[in-house]
C-alpha positions in Angstrom: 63.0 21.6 12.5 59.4 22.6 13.4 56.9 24.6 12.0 57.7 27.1 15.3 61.0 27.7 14.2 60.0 29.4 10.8 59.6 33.2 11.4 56.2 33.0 10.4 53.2 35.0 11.8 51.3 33.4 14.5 48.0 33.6 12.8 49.7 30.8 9.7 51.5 28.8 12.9 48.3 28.4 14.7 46.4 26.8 11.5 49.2 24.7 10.4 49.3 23.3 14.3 45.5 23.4 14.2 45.9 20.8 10.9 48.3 18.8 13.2 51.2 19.4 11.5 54.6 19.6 13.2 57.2 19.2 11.1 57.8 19.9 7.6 58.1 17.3 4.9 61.4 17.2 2.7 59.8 19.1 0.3 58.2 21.7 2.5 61.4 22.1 4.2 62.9 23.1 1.2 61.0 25.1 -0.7 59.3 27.2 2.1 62.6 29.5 2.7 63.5 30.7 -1.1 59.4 31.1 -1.6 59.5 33.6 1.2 62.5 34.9 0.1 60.5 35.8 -3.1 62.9 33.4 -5.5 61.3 31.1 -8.4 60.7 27.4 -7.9 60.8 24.4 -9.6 59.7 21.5 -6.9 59.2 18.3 -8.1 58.5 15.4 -5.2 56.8 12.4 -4.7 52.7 12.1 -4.6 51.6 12.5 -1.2 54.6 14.5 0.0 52.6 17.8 0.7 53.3 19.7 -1.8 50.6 21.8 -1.8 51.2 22.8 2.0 54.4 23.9 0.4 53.4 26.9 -1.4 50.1 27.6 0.6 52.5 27.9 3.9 54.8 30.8 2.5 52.5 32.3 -0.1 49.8 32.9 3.0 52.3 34.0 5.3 53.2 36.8 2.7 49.8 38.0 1.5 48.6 38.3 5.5 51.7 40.4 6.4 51.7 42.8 3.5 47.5 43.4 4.0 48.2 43.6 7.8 50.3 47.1 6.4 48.2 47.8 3.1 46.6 50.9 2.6 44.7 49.9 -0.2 42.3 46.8 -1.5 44.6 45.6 -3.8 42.5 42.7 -5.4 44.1 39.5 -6.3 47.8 39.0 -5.4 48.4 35.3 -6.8 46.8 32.6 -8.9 47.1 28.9 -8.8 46.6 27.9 -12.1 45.3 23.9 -11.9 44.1 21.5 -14.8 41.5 19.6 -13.0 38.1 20.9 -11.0 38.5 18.4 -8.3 41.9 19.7 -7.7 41.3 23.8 -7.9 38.4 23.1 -4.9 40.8 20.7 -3.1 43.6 23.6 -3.0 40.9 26.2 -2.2 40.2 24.1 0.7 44.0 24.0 2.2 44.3 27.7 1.9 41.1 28.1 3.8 42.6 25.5 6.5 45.7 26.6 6.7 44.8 30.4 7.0 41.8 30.1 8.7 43.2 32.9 11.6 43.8 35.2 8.9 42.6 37.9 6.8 43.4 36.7 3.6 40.6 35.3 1.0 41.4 32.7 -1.2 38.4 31.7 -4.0 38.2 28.2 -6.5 37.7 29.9 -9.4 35.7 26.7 -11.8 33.8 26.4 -15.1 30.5 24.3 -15.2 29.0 26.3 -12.5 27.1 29.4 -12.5 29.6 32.3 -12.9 27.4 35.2 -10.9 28.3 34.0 -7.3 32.0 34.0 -8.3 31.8 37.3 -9.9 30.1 38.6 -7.0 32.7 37.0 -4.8 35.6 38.8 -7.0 34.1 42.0 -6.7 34.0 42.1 -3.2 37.7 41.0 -2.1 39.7 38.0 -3.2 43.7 37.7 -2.5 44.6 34.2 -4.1 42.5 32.8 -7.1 43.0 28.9 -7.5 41.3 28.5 -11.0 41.1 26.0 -14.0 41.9 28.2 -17.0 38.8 27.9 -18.9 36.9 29.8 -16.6 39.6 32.0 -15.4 39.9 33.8 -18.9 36.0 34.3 -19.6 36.0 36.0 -16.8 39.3 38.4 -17.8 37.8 39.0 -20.9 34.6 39.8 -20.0 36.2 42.3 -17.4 35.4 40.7 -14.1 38.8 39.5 -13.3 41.5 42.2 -13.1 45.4 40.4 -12.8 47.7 43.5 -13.3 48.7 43.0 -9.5 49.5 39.3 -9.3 52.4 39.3 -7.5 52.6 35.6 -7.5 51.9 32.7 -9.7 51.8 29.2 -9.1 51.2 26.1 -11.8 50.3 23.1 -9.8 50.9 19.9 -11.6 53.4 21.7 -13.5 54.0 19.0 -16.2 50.5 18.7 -17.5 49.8 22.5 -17.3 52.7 23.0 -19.5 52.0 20.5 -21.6 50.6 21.5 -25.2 47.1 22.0 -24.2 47.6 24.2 -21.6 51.2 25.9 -22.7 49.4 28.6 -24.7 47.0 29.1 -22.1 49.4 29.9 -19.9 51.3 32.4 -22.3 48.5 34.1 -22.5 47.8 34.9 -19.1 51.8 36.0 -18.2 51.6 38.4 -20.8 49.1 40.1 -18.8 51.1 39.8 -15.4 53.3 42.1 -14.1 57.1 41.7 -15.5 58.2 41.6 -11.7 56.7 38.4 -10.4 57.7 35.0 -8.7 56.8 32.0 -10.4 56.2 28.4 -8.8 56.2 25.2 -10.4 55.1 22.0 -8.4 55.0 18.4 -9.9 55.3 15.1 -8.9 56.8 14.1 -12.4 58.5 16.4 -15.1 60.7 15.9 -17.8 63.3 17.9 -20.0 61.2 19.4 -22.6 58.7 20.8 -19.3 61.2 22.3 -17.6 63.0 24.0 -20.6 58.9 25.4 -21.1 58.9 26.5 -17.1 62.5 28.0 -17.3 60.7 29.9 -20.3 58.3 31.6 -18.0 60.3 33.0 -15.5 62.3 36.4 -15.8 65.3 34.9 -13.4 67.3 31.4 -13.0 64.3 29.4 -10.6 65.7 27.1 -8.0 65.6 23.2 -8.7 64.3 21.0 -5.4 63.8 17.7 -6.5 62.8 15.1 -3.8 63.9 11.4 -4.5 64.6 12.2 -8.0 65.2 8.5 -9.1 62.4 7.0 -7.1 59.1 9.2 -8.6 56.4 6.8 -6.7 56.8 6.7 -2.7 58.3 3.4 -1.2 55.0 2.7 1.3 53.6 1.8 -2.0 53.4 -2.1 -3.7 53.0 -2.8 -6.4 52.1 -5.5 -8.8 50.5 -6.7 -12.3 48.4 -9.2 -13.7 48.7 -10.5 -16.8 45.2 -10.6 -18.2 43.3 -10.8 -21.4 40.7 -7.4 -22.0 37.8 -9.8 -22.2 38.3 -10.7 -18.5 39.4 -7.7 -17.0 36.0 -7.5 -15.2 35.8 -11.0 -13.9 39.1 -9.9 -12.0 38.1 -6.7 -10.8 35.1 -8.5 -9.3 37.2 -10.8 -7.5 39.2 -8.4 -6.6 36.5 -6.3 -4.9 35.1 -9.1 -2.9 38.4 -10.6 -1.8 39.0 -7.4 -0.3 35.4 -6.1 1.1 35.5 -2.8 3.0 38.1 -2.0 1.4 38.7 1.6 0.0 39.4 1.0 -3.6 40.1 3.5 -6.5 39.5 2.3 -10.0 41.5 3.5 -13.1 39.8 2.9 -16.9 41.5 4.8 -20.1 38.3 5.9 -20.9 34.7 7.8 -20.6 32.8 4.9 -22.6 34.6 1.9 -20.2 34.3 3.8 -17.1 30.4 4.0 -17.7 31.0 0.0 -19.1 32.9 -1.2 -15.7 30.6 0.4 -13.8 27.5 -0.8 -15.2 29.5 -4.3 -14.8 29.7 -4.0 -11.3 26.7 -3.1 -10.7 25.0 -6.8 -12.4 26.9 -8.2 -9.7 25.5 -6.2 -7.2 28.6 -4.2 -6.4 27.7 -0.5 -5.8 30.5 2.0 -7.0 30.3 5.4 -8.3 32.1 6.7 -11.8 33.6 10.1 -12.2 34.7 11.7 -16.0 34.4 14.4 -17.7 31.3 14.2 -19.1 29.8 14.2 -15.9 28.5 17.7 -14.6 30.4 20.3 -12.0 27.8 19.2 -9.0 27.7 15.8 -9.7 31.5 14.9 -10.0 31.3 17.1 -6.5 28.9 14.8 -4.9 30.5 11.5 -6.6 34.0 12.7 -4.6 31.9 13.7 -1.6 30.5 10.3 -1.3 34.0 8.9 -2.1 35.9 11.0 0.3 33.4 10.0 3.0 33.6 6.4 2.4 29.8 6.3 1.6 30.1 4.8 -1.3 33.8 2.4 -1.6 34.6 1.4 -4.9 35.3 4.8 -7.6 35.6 3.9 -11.7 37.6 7.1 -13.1 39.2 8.2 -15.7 42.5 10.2 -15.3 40.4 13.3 -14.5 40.9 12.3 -10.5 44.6 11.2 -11.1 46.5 14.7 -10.6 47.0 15.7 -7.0 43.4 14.8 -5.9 43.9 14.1 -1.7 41.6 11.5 -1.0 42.2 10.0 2.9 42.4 6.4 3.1 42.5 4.9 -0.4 43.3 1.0 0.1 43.9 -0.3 -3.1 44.6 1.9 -7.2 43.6 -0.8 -9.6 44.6 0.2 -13.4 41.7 -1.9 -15.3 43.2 -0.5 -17.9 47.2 1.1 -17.9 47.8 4.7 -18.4 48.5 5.6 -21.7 51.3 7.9 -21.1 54.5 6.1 -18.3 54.1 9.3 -16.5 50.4 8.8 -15.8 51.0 6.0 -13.6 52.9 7.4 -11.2 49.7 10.0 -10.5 47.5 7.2 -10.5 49.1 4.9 -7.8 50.1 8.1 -5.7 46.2 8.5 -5.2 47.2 5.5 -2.0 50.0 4.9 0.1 50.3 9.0 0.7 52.1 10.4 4.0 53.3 7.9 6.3 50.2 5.4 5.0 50.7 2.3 3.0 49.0 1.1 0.1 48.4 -1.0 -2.5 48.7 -0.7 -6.5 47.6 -3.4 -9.0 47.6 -3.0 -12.6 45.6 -5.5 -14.9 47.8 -6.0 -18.8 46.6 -7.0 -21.5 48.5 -8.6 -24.2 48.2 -5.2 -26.2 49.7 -2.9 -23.2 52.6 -4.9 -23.0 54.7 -2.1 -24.7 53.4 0.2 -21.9 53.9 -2.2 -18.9 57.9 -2.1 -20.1 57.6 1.9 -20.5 56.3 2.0 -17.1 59.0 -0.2 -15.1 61.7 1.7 -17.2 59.9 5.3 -16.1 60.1 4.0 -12.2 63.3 2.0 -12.3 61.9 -0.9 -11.0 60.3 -4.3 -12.9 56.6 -4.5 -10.9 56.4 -7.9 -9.5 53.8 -10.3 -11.3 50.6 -11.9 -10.0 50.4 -15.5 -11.3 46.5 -15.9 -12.5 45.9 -19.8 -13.3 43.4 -21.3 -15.2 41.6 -22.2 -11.9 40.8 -18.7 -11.5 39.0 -17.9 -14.6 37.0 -21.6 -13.9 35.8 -20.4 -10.4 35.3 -17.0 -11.3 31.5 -16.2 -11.5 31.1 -13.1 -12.3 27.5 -11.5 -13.9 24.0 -12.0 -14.4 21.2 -9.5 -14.7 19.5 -11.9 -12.9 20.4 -11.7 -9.4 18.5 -14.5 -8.3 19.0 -17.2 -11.2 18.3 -20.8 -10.2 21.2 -23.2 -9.7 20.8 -24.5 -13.2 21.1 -21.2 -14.6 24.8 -20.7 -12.1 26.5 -24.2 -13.6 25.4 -23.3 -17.2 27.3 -19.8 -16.2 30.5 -21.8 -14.8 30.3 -23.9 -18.5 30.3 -21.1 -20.4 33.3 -19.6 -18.6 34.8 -23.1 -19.0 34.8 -22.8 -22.8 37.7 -21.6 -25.4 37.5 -18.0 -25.5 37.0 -18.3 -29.1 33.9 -20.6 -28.4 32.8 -18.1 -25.5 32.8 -14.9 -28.3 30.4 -17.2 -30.8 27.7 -18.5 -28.4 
């Protein structure tokens, strides 16, 4: 089936084709028909499958037919609530794409920018909101956002939005909603005690699609692990880095403090890489993934803030420095590479202490991750920092010594 053969107006066809896009993916293909028929759905696929294209695609499609025939401004007709920045401006920008020929306006609704441009934006028209839910409720308290004709409301990334530091959120905001909505869940991963929340939320029995339902990460993935103590982690990623120069590679710490750390690791070895966290302000986590996007800069150090539905185009390698603390997690980390028809590579670096997470992990994917055997030879030839760039040949075998040594000797001198 092609795009064509949906009865879809021209104006959505022509920015879909535009895109290149031809055919639908599984999950597009079956969630596109009951979202235009105005049914609930619960969608849950693999990373990389286009899931977002498949509630943009109908919900667009709707919202320019029904303001083609409206009478009246009607404000906004459907949120996308979403628990990261990065992934609110990334969905802004496929409704802008895919409805480019339109006349429907879709705004990223974010905190930790100023809040007068998107008030002035709201006032003036706005169909779909794709918002983080911090900002979206200062602004409905402090009047500026009216929702009592959201005919439509999405949560992307369903399983973390409904998780408990969202769930409440989300109450909250449905209780101002008209009782007559539709309702739309997307996730690459959920589990039973999330969809008995999501089934909460709905006033009528939503649809199930599930894509590959026992295989959550896609098969153009490998993957692998590498048993390695936590003192060393950052010889290996070193290694790792220069075995593989020009290669696009996305780097995934447990937290703030070590992403700064790794970073500042890499760069006494003269390896240049960019970190994104939290911590980190709205404009410069925008240029860090500007930069990254654009392969100006190759290597990223994040935290799981960039692990939930970010699209970034040609990412070679996901290295866990560190493993996900939840099983879950992984499966949004490693779908960061290998998405659409690409392949990719995911390596994941254990300590003796994340064990007990490795064995969670291969039971949450349903397959053991095949091992990379690391030798003694490695750590020996392994040279991996200075703060002197340009230390004397004396200076490099004293290095190689040291590295030489009992670990227990190493922590001493």
């Amino acid at each position: 089936m092609k795009f064509e053969d949906y009865n879809m107006a021209p104006e959505i066809i022509r920015g879909i084709t535009e895109l290149g896009f031809k055919r639908p993916t599984d999950i597009q293909y079956k969630s596109i028909p009951p979202i235009l028929r105005g049914e609930d759905v619960l969608a849950v696929a693999q990373t990389g499958t286009g899931k977002t294209a498949a509630f943009a695609i109908p919900i667009l499609h709707k919202l320019h037919k029904y303001k083609n025939n409206a009478r009246r401004v009607d404000g906004v007709k459907c949120i996308v609530m979403v628990p990261t920045h990065e992934l609110a401006l990334q969905i802004t920008g496929v409704f802008d794409e895919i409805g480019r020929f339109t006349n429907v306006e879709t705004l990223g609704l974010i905190g930790g920018v100023d809040q007068d441009p998107q008030i002035e934006t709201l006032e003036k028209r706005v169909d779909i909101l794709v918002a983080t839910p911090g900002r979206m409720f200062d602004l409905i308290s402090q009047g500026h956002l009216k929702v009592h004709r959201v005919e439509t409301l999405v949560l992307d990334e369903a399983d973390h939005m409904l998780d408990l530091g969202f769930i409440k959120d989300i109450r909250d905001l449905t209780r101002k909603l008209p009782k007559r909505r539709q309702t739309l869940f997307f996730s690459a991963t959920i589990n039973d005690y999330i969809k008995k929340l999501a089934y909460s939320l709905i006033n009528q029995q939503a649809i199930r699609i599930q894509v590959s339902p026992k295989d959550p990460v896609a098969k153009n993935i490998e993957h692998a692990i590498a048993f390695i103590d936590m003192d060393d982690k950052r010889f290996f990623l070193e290694r790792m880095i220069n075995e593989h120069s020009g290669s696009k590679i996305l780097v995934f710490v447990r937290t703030k403090v070590r992403a700064e750390r790794v970073n500042k690791a890499m760069a006494r070895v003269g390896i240049e890489s960019l970190v994104i966290h939290s911590d980190k302000d709205q404009d410069e986590r925008n240029k860090v993934m500007h930069q990254f996007r654009n392969s100006q800069v190759k290597i990223l150090i994040a935290t799981d803030v960039t692990a939930r539905g970010i699209d970034i185009p040609d990412v070679d390698y996901v290295i866990n420095y560190d493993l996900p603390d939840k099983a879950e997690n992984y499966v949004h980390r490693v779908g960061r590479t290998g998405r659409g028809t690409k392949k990719g590579q995911a390596v994941s670096f254990c300590s003796e202490d994340e064990k007990a997470m490795l064995n969670e992990i291969e039971k949450y994917v349903h397959n053991k991750i095949e091992v990379l055997e690391i030798s003694k030879l490695d750590y020996e030839n392994t040279v991996l920092f200075s703060d002197d760039q340009d230390m004397d040949i004396n200076k490099l075998m004293d290095e190689i010594e040291f590295l030489k040594m009992p670990r227990k000797k190493r922590r001493k001198r």
